[in-house]
C-alpha positions, 0 to 999 in steps of 0.5 A, a space after each residue: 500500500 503506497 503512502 499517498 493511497 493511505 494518506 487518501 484513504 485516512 482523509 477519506 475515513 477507510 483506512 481504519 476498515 482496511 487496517 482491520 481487514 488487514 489485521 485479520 487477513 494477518 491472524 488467518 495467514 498466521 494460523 495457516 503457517 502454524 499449521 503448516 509448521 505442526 504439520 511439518 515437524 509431524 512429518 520429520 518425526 515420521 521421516 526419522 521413525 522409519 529411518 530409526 527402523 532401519 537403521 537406528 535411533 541415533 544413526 537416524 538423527 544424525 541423518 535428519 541434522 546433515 539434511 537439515 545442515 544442508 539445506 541451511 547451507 544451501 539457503 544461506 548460499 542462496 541468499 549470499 548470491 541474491 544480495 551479491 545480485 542486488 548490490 550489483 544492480 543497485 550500483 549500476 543504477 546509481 552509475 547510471 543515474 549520476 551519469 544522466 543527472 538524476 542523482 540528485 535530490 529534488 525538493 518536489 520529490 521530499 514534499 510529493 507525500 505532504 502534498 498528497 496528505 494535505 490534497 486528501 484532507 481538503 477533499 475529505 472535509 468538502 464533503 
């Protein structure tokens, strides 16, 4: 939700009824990942039951950490190489807009979301 949408929109008196639908859209999300999560570990407790059975309780468990040591090892690889990325691509923007002049901060640019604040409030009190 951009800044100026909810400036409109507290001027306008929706935007404590989009907070509320908000807040619970959170709780439900919430809940589906709690579920999701108690489902999982369910699911890895089953996985080291029936490795235990094959091969021992604690050869079972030292198999679940290695899995989970490489796929946080691969997560983490992951991520390095995504903000390696994004540096890289924030450079090159930042090169390009001090090559065209566009790197320099404009006062109309700082008072934009003011301006949009005090145009909401006008409108909401002609009504």
């Amino acid at each position: 939700m951009s800044l100026v949408r909810l400036a409109v929109d507290a001027a306008a008196g929706t935007a404590r009824s989009k907070l509320v639908g908000v807040k619970t859209n959170v709780v439900w999300m919430s809940a589906v990942a709690v579920c999701g999560l108690i489902a999982t570990i369910f699911l890895l407790i089953a996985a080291t039951i029936a490795i235990a059975s094959e091969i021992g309780a604690v050869y079972a468990c030292l198999v679940m950490a290695l899995l989970f040591l490489v796929a946080a090892g691969a997560m983490y690889i992951r991520r390095q190489t995504l903000l390696k990325r994004k540096k890289k691509d924030a450079e090159k923007i930042e090169a390009a807009a001090l090559a065209t002049g566009l790197a320099t901060e404009s006062k109309a640019s700082v008072a934009y979301p003011l301006l949009a604040m005090a145009a909401a409030y006008l409108i909401a009190r002609s009504r």
